[in-house]
C-alpha positions in Angstrom: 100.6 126.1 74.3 101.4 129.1 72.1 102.4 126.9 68.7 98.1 126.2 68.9 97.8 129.9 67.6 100.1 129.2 64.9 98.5 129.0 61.0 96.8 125.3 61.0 98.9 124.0 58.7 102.2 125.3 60.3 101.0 123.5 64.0 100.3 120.5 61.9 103.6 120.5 60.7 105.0 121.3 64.1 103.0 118.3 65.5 104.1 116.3 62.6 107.6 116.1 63.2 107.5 116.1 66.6 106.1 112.9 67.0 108.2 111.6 63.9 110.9 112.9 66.6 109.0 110.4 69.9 108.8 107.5 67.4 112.4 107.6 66.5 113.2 107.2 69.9 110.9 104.8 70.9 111.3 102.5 67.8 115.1 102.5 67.5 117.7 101.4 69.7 116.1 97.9 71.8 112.7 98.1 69.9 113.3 95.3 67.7 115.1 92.9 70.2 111.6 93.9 72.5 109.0 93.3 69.8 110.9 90.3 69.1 111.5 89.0 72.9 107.7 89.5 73.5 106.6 87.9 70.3 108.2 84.7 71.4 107.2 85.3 75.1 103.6 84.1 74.1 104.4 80.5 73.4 106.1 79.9 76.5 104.5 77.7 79.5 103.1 79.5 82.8 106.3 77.8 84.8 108.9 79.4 82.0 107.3 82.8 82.4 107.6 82.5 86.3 111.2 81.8 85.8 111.6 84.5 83.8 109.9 87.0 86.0 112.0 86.4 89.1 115.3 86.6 86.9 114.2 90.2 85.6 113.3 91.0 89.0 116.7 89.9 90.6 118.1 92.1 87.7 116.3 94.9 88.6 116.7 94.7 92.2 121.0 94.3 91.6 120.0 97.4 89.0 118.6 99.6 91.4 120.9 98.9 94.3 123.9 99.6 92.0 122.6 102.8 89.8 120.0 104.5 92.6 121.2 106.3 95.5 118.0 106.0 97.0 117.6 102.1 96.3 121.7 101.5 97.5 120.6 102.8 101.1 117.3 101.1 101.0 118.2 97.8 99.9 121.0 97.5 102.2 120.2 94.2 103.2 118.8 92.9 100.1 121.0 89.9 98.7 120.1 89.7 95.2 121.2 85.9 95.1 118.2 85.2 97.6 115.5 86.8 95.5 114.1 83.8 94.3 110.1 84.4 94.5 107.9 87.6 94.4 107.9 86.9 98.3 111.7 88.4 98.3 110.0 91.5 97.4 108.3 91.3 101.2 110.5 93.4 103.4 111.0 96.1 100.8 109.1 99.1 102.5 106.2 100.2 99.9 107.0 103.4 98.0 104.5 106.0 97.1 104.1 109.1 95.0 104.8 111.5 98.1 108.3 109.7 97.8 109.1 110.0 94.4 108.1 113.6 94.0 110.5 114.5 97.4 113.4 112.1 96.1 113.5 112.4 92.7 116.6 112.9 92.2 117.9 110.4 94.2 115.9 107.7 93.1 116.7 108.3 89.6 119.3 106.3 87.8 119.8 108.7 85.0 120.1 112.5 84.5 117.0 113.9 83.4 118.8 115.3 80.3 119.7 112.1 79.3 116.7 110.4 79.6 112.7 110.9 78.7 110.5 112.7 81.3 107.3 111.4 81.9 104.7 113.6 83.4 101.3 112.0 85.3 98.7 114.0 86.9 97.3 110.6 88.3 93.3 109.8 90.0 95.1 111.0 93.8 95.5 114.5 92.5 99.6 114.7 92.7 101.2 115.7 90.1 104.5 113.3 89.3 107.1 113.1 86.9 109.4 110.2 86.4 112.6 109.8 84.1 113.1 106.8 81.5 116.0 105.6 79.9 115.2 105.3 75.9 115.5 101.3 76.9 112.9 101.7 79.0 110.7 103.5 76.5 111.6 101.2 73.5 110.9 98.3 75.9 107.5 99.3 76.7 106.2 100.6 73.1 107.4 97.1 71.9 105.5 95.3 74.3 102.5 97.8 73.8 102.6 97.7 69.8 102.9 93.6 70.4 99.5 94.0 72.1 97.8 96.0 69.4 99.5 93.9 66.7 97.5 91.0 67.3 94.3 93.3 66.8 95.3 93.8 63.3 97.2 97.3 63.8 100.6 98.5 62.0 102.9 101.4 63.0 101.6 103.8 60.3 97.8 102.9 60.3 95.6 105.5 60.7 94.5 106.6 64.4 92.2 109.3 65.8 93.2 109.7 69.0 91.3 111.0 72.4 92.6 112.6 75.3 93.8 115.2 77.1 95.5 117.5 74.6 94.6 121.5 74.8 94.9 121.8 70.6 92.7 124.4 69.9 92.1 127.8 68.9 89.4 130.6 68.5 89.8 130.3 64.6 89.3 126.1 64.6 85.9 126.7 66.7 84.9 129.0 64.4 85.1 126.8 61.5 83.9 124.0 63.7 87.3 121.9 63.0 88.1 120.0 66.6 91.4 118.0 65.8 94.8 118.5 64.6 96.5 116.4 62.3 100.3 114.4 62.5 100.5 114.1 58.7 103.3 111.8 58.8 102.3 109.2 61.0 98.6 109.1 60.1 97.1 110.1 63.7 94.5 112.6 64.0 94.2 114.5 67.3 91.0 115.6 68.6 90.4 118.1 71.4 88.3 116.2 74.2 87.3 119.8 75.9 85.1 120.7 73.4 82.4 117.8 72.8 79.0 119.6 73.7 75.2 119.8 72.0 76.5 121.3 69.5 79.6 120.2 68.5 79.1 116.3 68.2 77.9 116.2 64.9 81.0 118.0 63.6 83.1 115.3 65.7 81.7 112.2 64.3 81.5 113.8 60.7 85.3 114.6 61.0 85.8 110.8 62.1 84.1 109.3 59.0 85.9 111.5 56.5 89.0 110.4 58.2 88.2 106.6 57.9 90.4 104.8 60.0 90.0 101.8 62.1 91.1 102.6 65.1 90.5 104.8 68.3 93.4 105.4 71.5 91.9 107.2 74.1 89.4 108.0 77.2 86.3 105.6 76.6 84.0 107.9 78.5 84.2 111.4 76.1 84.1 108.9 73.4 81.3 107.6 74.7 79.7 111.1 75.3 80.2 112.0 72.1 78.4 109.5 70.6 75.8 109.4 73.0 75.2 112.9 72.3 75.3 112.4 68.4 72.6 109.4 68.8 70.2 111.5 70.9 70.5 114.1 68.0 69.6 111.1 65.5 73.2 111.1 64.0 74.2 107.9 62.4 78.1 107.1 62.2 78.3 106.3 58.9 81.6 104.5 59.4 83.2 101.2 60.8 85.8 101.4 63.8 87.5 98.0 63.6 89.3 98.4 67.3 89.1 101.0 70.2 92.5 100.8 72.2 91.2 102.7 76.1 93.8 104.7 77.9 93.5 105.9 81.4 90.1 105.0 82.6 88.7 102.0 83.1 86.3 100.6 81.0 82.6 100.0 81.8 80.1 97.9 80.4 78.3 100.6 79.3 81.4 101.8 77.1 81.5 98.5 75.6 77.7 97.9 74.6 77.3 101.0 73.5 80.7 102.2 71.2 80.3 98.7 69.6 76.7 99.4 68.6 77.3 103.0 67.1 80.9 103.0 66.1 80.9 98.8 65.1 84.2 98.7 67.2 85.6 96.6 70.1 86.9 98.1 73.1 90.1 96.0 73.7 91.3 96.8 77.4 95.1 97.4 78.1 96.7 98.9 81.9 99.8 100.1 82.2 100.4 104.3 83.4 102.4 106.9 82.6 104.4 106.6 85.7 105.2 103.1 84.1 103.3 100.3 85.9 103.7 96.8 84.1 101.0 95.7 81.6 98.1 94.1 81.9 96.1 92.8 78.3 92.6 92.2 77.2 93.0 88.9 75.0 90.7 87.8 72.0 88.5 86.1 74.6 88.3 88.9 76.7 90.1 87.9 79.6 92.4 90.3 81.5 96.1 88.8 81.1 98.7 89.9 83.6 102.0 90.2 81.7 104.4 89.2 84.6 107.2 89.1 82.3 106.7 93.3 82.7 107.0 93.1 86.1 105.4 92.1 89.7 101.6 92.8 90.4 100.8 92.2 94.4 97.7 92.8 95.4 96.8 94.0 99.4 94.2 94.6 101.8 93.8 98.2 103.9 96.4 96.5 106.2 99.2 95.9 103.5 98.3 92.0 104.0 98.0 90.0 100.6 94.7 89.9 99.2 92.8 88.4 96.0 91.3 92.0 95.8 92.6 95.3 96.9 95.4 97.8 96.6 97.7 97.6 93.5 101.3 97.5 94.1 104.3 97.1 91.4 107.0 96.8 90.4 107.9 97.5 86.6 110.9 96.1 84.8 110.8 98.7 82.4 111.8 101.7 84.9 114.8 101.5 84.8 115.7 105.3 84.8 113.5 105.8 88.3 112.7 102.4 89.6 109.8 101.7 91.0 109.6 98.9 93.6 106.7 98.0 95.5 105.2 101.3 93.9 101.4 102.3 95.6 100.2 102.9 92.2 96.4 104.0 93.4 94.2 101.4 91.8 92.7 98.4 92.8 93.2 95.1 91.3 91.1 91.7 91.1 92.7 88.6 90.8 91.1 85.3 89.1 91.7 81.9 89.3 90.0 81.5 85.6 91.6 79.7 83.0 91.3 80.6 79.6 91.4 79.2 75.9 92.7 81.9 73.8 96.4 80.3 74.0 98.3 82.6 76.9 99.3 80.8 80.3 99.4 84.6 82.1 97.9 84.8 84.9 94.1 86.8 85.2 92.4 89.6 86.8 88.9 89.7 86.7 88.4 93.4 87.1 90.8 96.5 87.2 89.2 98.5 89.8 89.8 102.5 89.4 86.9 105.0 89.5 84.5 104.3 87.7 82.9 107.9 85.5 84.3 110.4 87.5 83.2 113.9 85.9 82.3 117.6 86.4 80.4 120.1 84.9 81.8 123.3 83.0 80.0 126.5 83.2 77.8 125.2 80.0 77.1 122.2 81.9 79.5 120.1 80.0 81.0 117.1 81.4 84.4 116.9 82.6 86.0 113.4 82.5 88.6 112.8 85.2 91.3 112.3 82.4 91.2 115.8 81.5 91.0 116.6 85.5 93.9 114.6 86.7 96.2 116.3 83.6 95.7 119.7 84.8 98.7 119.9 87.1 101.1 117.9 84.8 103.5 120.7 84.7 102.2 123.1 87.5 105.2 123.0 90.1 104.8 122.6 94.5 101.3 120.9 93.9 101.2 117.8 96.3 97.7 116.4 95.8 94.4 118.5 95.3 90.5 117.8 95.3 88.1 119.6 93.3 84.9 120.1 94.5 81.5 121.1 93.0 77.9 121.6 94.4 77.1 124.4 91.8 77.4 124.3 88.0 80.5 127.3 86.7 81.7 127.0 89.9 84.8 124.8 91.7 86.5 124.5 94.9 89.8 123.3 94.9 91.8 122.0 98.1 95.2 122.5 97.1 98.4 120.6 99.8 101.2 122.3 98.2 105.0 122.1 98.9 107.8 125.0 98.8 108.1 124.5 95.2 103.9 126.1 94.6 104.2 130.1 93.7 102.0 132.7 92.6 103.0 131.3 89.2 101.9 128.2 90.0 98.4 128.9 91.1 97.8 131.0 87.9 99.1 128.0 85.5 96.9 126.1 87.5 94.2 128.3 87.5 94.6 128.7 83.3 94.6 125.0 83.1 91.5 124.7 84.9 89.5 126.9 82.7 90.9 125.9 79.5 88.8 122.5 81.0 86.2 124.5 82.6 85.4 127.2 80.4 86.7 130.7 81.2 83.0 132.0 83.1 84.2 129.3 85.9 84.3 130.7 89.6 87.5 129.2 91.1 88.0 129.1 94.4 91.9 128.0 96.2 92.4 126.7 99.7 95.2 125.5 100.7 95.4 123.1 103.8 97.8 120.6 105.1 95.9 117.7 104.6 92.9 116.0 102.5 90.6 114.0 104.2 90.1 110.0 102.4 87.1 108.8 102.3 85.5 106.0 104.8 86.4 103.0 102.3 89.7 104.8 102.8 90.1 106.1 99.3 91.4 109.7 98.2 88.8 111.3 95.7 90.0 114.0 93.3 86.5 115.1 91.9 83.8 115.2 94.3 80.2 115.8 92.1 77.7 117.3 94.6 75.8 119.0 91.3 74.9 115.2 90.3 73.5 114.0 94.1 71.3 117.6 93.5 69.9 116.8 90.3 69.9 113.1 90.6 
């Protein structure tokens, strides 16, 4: 990102109206039907919301076959008039991201020039992009901004924001500045590649000048920050009202801890940039499954249904590259629990992804798997890849790689790696054909051999 070398106030600018550009688009058009459809959503009974679920789905389904090239040979001999249970969805064959990456173009509904790409680097180590329609979009910040609403936050409030965002340059180091600012829409950016020894304090003074009540963002570099900043006998002489996570899942730990030092609640939310349906944390902490977003089935290692397991959906609001019966990676727990905070959606117990996947840069650093699983966001030909590490500043990297992977490729890959690294870190390519899973028959991106040697 060349704009990052730009004067500071110029890239704030820059950054400014950029996202004054993304909220136009996601708060005009169907916003306001959506954040009104959801609002009203919440009264309803749990045998309303079950109708409404398989109507959206027999939409989607008579969407896909019509607008999707892909879907119209597929679904063949789907008859949308017999769709009338989450069962219909039974002899649809799973898809998966191999799939999607191969058949873009025919899965797609839309142009990408007419819609809004959406890039994932995912926990499986593919790199994937998808294509929205602005509907889409609107529909799922409405539904997300519904969420957050009831926690007290406004479009416009201000937010310091964590993740995986290469921001800075040599000059904001120097003056030991680790964010960038959107001055219009209030939302401060902080690099999470920089958190060390010696740069927490600087982190959580920025964050009390800045004031605001809420965080978006990975839990676990929060979290490192401020465990780093309390071992150093750093007080946060602030109040965080809410922490919204994003991409990881949240631990106990996370929670205990960032409510103790920052005063805030961790308020738990699943959805993916891919654009899986949403699941909410509500006031009593349970996990609500919003099934008016779309179909959550859960199966075994055999593809049988399961109360825990593999997480597959199908999202309502993907309407530019549908994903039906989508292999989205995670793992899901479902609950019979009933709860008292008002909603009749159903309830997982637990969303089951890794749990504090990191790696070391060559300062001994951690790297959280958010910042891993980014690095190949816009690297072309990269299939899936595992990084592994026995030795501190240094990582080797399986790579599976399709026709599209170049030279070029392996150098932006190579640059994004030590931008999250550090630039001393010994990197070492080898491409095969496959990667092994693992013997619970999961695929690991990170494999930490430095913390089995020193643990």
């Amino acid at each position: 990102m060349r704009a990052k070398y730009l004067p500071r106030v110029i890239f704030n600018l820059l950054i400014s109206i950029y996202n004054s550009y993304q909220y136009k688009v996601r708060h005009s058009g169907k916003y306001k039907y959506y954040r009104e459809y959801f609002k009203e959503l919440e009264s309803y009974t749990l045998k309303e919301l079950e109708e409404i679920q398989i109507k959206r789905l027999a939409e989607f389904i008579a969407m896909a076959k019509i607008d999707s090239a892909y879907y119209e040979d597929l679904l063949t001999d789907i008859h949308v008039d017999s769709i009338d249970s989450i069962d219909s969805l039974k002899n649809i064959p799973f898809l998966d991201k191999d799939i999607i990456i191969n058949n873009l173009s025919l899965i797609s509904t839309i142009d990408e020039n007419k819609g809004v790409s959406s890039y994932t680097g995912g926990t499986t180590g593919s790199s994937m992009k998808v294509i929205y329609t602005k509907e889409d979009i609107q529909e799922r910040f409405a539904c997300l901004d519904n969420f957050r609403e009831r926690y007290g936050y406004r479009l416009g409030d201000k937010v310091a924001w964590f993740s995986g965002k290469d921001l800075l340059n040599r000059r904001d180091k120097k003056n030991r500045i680790y964010y960038k600012d959107d001055y219009f829409n209030r939302i401060r950016f902080y690099s999470t590649f920089d958190i060390s020894q010696v740069t927490a304090k600087y982190y959580i003074e920025s964050l009390e000048k800045f004031n605001c009540k809420y965080i978006v963002g990975f839990p676990s570099t929060v979290y490192e920050m401020c465990k780093i900043a309390e071992s150093q006998g750093i007080k946060f002489n602030g109040k965080i009202n809410y922490f919204f996570p994003t991409a990881e899942v949240v631990t106990r730990e996370h929670r205990l801890f960032l409510k103790d030092y920052l005063g805030c609640r961790l308020v738990d939310q699943y959805a993916s940039s891919e654009g899986a349906p949403f699941i909410f944390e509500c006031s009593s902490g349970m996990l609500h499954i919003d099934i008016t977003t779309g179909v959550f089935e859960v199966i075994n290692e055999s593809g049988e249904p399961s109360t825990s397991g593999n997480l597959v959906v199908t999202s309502f609001s993907t309407r530019g590259t549908p994903l039906i019966r989508y292999k989205i990676g995670d793992r899901l727990t479902l609950s019979n629990a009933q709860c008292n905070c008002g909603s009749k959606l159903p309830i997982a117990s637990s969303i089951d992804g890794r749990r504090d996947d990191y790696l070391f840069s060559d300062k001994g650093e951690k790297v959280n798997l958010g910042n891993i699983s980014n690095s190949t966001k816009k690297v072309s030909g990269i299939l899936q890849f595992q990084i592994i590490q026995r030795d501190i500043g240094k990582i080797f990297i399986l790579v599976v790689k399709n026709d599209k992977f170049s030279i070029k490729s392996e150098q932006e890959f190579r640059r994004e790696l030590l931008s999250r690294f550090g630039q001393n870190t010994e990197i070492d390519f080898k491409y095969v054909e496959i990667i092994a899973k693992e013997a619970s028959g999961k695929f690991r991106i990170i494999k930490n051999f430095v913390v089995e040697k020193t643990s």
